[in-house]
C-alpha positions as CSV (number, residue, x, y, z in Angstrom):
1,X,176.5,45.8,103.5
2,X,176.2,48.6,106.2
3,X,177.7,51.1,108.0
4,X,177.4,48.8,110.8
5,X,180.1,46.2,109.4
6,X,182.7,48.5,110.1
7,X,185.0,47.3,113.1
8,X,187.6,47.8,115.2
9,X,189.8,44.9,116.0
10,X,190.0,45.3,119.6
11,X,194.0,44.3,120.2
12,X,195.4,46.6,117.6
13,X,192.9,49.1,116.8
14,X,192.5,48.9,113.1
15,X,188.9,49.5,111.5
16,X,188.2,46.7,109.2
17,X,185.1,45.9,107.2
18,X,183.6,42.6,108.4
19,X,180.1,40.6,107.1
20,X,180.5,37.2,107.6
21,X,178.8,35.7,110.6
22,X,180.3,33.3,112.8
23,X,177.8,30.6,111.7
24,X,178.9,31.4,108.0
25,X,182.4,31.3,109.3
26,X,182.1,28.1,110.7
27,X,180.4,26.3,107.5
28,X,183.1,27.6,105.3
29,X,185.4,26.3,107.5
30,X,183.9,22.8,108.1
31,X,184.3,22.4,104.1
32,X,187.9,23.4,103.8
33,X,188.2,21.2,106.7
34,X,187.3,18.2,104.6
35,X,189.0,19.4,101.6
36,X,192.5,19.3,103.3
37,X,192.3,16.1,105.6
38,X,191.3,14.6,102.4
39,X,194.9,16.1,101.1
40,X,197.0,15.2,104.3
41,X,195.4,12.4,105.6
42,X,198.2,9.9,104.2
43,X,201.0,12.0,106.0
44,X,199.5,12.6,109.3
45,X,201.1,11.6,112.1
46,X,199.2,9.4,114.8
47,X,198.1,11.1,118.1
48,X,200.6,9.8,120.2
49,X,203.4,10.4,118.1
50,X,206.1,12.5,120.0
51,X,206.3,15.2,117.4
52,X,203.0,15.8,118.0
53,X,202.5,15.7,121.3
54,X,205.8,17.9,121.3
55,X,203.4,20.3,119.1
56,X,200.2,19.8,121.1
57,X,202.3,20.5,124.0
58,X,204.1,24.4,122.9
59,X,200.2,25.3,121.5
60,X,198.6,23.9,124.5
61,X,200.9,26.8,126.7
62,X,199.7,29.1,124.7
63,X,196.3,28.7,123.9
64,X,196.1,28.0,127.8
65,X,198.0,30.7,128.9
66,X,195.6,33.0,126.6
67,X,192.1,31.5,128.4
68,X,191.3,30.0,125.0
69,X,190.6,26.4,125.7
70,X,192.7,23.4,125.1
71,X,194.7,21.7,122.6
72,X,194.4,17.8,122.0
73,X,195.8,16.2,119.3
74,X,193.6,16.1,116.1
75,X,190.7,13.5,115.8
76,X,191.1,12.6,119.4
77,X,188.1,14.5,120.9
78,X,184.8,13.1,120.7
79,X,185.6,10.0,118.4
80,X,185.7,6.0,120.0
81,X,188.6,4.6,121.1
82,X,189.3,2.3,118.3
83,X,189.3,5.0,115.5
84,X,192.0,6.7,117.2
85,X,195.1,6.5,115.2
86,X,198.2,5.4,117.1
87,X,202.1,5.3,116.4
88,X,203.5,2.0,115.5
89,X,200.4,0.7,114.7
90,X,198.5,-0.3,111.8
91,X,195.4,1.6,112.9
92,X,197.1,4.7,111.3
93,X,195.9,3.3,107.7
94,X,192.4,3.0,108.5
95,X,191.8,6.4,109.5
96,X,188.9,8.3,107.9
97,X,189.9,11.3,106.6
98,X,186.9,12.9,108.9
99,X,187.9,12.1,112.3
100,X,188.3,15.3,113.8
101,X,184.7,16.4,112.4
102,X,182.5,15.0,116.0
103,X,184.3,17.9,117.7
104,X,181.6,20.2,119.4
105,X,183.3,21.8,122.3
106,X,184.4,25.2,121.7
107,X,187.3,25.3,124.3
108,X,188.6,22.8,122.4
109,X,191.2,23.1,119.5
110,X,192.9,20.4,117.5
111,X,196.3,20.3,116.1
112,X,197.4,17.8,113.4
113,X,200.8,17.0,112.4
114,X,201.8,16.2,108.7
115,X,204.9,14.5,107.9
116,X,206.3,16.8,104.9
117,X,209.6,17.6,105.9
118,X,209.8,19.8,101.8
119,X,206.5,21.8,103.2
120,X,207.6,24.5,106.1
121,X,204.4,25.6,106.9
122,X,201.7,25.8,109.4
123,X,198.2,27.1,109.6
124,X,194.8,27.5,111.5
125,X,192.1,26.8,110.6
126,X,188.8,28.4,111.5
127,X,187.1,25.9,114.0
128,X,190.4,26.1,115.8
129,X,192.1,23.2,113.5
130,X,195.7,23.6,113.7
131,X,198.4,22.1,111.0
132,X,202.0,21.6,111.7
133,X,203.9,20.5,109.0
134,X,206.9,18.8,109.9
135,X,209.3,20.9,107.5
136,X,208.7,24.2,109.3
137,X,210.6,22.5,112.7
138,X,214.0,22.9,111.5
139,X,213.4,27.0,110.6
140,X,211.4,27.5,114.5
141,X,214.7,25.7,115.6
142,X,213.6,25.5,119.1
143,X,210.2,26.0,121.5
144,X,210.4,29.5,121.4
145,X,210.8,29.3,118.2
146,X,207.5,26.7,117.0
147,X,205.9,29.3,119.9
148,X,206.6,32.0,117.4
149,X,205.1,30.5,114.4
150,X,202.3,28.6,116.3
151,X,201.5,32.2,118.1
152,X,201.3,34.1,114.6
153,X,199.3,30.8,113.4
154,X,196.7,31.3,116.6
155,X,196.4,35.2,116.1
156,X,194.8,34.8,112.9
157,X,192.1,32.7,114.3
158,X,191.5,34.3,117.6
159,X,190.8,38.3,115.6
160,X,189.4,35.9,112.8
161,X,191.7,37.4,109.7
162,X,189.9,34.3,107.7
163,X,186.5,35.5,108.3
164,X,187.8,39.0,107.4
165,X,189.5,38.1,104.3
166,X,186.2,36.3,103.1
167,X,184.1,39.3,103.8
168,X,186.8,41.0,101.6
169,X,185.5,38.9,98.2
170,X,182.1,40.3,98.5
171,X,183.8,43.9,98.1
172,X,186.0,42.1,95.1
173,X,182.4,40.9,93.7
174,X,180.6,44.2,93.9
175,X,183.6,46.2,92.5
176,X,184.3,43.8,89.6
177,X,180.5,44.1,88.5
178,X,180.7,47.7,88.4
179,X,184.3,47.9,86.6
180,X,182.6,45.5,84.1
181,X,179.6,47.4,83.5
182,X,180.8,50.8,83.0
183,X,184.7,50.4,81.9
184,X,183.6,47.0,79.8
185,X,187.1,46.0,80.9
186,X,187.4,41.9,80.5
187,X,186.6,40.6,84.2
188,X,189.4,38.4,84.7
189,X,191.9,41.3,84.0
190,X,189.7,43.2,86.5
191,X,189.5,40.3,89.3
192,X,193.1,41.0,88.8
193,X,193.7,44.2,89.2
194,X,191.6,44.2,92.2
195,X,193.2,41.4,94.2
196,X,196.6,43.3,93.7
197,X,195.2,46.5,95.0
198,X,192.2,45.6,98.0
199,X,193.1,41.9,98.7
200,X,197.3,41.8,99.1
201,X,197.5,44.8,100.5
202,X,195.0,44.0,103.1
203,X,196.8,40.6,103.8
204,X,200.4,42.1,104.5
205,X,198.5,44.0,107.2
206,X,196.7,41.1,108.7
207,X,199.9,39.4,108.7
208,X,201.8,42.2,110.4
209,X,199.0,42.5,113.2
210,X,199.0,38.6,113.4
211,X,203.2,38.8,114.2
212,X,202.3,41.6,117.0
213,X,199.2,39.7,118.8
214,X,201.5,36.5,118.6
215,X,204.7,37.6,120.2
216,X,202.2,39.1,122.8
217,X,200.3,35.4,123.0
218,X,203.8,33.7,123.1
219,X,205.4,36.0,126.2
220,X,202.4,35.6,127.9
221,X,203.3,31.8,127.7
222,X,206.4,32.2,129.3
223,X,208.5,32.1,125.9
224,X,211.0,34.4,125.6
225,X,209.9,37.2,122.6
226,X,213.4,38.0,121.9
227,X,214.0,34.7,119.7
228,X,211.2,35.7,117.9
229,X,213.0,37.2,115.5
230,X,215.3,34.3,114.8
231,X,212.9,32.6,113.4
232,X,212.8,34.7,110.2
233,X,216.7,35.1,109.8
234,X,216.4,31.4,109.5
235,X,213.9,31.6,106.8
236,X,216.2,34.1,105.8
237,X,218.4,31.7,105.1
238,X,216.3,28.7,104.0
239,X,215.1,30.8,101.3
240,X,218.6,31.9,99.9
241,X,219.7,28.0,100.3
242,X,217.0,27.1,98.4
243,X,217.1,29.6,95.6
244,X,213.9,31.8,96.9
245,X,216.2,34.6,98.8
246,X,214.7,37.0,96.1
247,X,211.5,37.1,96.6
248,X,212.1,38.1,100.4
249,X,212.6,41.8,99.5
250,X,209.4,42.0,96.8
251,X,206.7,42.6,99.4
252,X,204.2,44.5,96.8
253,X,203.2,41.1,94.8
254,X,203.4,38.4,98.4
255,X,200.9,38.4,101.0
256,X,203.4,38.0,103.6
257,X,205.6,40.9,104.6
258,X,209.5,40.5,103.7
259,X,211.5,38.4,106.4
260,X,213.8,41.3,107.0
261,X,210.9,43.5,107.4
262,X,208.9,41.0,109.8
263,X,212.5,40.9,111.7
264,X,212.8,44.8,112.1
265,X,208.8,44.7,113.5
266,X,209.6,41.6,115.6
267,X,212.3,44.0,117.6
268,X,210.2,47.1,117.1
269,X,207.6,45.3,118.9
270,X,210.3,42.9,121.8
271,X,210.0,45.6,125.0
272,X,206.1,45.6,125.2
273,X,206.1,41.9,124.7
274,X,209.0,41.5,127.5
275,X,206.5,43.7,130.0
276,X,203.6,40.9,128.9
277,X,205.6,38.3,130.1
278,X,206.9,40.3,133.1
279,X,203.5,40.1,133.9
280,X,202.8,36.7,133.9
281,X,203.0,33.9,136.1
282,X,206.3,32.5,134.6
283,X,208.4,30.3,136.8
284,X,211.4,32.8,136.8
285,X,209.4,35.7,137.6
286,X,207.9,34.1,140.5
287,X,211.2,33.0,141.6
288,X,212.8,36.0,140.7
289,X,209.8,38.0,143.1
290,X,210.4,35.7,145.5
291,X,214.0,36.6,146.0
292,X,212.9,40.4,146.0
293,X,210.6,39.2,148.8
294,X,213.3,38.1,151.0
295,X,215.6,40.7,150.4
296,X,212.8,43.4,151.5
297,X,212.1,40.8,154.7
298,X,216.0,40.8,155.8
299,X,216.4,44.1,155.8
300,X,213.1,45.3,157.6
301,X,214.3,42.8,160.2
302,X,218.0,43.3,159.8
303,X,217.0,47.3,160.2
304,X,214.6,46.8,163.3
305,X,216.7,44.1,164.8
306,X,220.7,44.2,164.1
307,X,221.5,41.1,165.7
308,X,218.5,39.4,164.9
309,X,220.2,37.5,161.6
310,X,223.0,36.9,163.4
311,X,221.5,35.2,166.5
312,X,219.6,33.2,164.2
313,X,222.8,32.0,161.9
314,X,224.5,31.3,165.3
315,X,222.2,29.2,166.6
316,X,221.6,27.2,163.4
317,X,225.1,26.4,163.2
318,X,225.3,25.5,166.9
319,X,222.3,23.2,166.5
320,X,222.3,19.4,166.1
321,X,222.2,18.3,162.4
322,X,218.3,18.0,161.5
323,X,217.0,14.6,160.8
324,X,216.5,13.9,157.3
325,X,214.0,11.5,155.7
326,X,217.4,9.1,155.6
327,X,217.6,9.2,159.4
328,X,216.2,7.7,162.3
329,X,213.7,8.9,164.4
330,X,214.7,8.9,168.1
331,X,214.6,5.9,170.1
332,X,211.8,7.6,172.5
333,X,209.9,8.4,169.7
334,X,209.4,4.7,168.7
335,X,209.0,3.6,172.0
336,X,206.4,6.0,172.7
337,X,204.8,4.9,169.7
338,X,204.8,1.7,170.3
339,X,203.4,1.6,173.9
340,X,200.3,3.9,173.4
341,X,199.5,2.2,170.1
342,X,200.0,-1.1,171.0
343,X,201.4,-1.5,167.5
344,X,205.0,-2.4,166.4
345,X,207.6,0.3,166.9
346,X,208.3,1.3,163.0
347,X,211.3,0.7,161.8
348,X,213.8,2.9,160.7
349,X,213.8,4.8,157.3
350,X,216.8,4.1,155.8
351,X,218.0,5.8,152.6
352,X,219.8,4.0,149.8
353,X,220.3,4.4,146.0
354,X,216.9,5.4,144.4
355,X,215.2,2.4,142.4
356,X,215.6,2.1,138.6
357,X,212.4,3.7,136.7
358,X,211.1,2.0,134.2
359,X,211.5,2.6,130.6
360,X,209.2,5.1,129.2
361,X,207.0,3.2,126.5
362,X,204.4,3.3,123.9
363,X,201.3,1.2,123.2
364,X,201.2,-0.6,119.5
365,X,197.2,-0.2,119.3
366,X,197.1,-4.3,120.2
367,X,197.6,-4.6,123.8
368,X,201.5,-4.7,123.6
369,X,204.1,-2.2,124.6
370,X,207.4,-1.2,123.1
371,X,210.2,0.6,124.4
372,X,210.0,4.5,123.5
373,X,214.1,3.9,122.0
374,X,212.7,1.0,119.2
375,X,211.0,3.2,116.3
376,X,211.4,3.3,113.1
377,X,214.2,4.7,111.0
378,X,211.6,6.9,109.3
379,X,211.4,8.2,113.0
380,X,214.5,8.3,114.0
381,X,215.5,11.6,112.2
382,X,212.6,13.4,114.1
383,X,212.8,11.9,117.5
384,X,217.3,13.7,117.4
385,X,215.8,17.0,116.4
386,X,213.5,16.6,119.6
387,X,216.5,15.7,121.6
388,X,218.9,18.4,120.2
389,X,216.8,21.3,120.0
390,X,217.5,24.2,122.4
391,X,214.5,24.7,125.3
């Protein structure tokens, strides 16, 4: 330890202490890897499930709209085709529970789905391994909503709160030696103590900088930071359902800070996430900029040229109707065509009722197709929440 592992986390500000090296990171990681997809495995859902490309598709924005990478879904990058789990197939129980390990690229992140609908949670790992578990889609309630949580879930891994957290225990280790030595106090009473007054309190302020760094990941993915705070008046309300409401308010003994106190930062925090996304690239600020554009155009030329707008309107409206892509060209057009050509005058384009698309489907992993309507009932539940929830 050195004076030298004292940083400053460079969207917030705050000095940390930090000693783990990313290469350290990185093998700690790779274990816990295997230690939960060895956990999970049975309730993953396949790569091409809807739910998860739903998921894959809200992390994607925002890991994208960050310059982070990419998100797949998990054990789709770098393993061969036929380990590849697929929905509605029986490929899904032959999976090895280490098929995301062959990942190398470091754009690359990996998000896995687990079907617990009693579990709302979701995490990152370090590696950029993602979990979603199916029980926390009810409490986001909509995509701003699974941006919220998948934003918080992202911040942790991109100032690497893990790493810090880890570099934490050899603080724990030094101090507990020395309380041991000199007090003689019994060492799991001090591990104890010590976790309650250097680890928890550290966490609740990891988690607090996490909520901030997310709503700012999440507005600069064209989510609106204002639901934000939704999000935890459902939990709000999951927890008093359930029978957990209490511990909400005990924020001394929980690593997470209470959901009514996470809801006052969430709108403490809403106008400088509003100017993030003000200054993105969102489709409604480029629209809205657009308008702007023509307003300022119309009046420099209504103001150099009074009867400019007008001449223009008059004519328009005086004008033949235009030709669509529904109407005929001219008659001297095709004739023309057709005599320096030497080819057939072309017919017509003739409009009509547009063609049926086909049905959206999914492959079965053994060269069939179904429809995307015929799933499963276990399905079924999932695939109305998709439908219903609020974009």
């Amino acid at each position: 330890m050195s004076c030298l592992s004292l940083e400053q986390v460079p969207q917030t500000g705050r000095y940390r202490f930090m000693d783990l090296s990313p290469q350290t990171e990185a093998e700690y990681a790779a274990e816990s890897f295997k230690q939960i997809m060895q956990e999970v495995s049975p309730k993953l859902l396949p790569a091409n499930h809807p739910l998860v490309r739903y998921c894959q598709n809200i992390a994607g924005r925002i890991v994208s709209a960050a310059g982070l990478g990419t998100v797949v879904p998990g054990g789709t990058h770098g393993v061969k085709p036929e380990r590849k789990m697929r929905w509605g197939s029986e490929d899904m129980e032959s999976a090895d529970a280490d098929f995301g390990s062959k990942m190398t690229d470091e754009s690359i992140w990996e998000i896995f789905v687990i079907n617990d609908a009693d579990t709302p949670n979701a995490f990152v790992l370090p590696g950029k391994k993602i979990f979603v578990f199916t029980g926390i889609l009810p409490i986001a309630g909509d995509d701003a909503g699974l941006a919220t949580v998948l934003g918080h879930e992202i911040a942790h891994q991109v100032v690497r709160h893990g790493a810090e957290r880890m570099s934490q225990v050899k603080v724990l280790m030094v101090l507990g030696w020395i309380m041991d030595f000199v007090l003689g106090i019994d060492i799991g009473i001090t591990r104890t103590a010590l976790t309650l007054l250097l680890q928890l309190p550290n966490s609740r302020a990891q988690e607090s900088e996490a909520d901030r760094i997310g709503l700012r990941l999440m507005a600069q993915a064209c989510f609106d930071p204002r639901e934000a705070p939704q999000v935890w008046v459902r939990m709000t309300e999951m927890e008093k359902k359930h029978g957990a409401g209490w511990l909400s308010g005990v924020d001394f003994i929980s690593t997470h800070p209470s959901s009514q106190k996470r809801i006052h930062n969430l709108e403490s925090w809403t106008s400088e996430a509003l100017e993030v996304r003000a200054a993105s690239p969102c489709p409604d600020n480029i629209s809205n900029r657009f308008e702007a554009f023509k307003d300022d155009v119309a009046n420099r030329v209504s103001g150099s040229f009074p009867n400019a707008l007008t001449s223009v309107a008059s004519r328009r409206v005086e004008s033949p109707e235009p030709s669509g892509f529904d109407s005929p060209p001219p008659d001297s057009f095709r004739d023309t065509f057709a005599e320096r050509s030497g080819r057939p005058a072309p017919a017509p384009i003739v409009g009509g009722p547009p063609r049926p698309r086909p049905r959206p489907t999914v492959s079965t992993g053994d060269d069939r197709t179904q429809p995307v309507g015929e799933v499963d009932p276990v399905d079924e539940q999932w695939l109305k929440w998709l439908g219903g929830r609020r974009r």
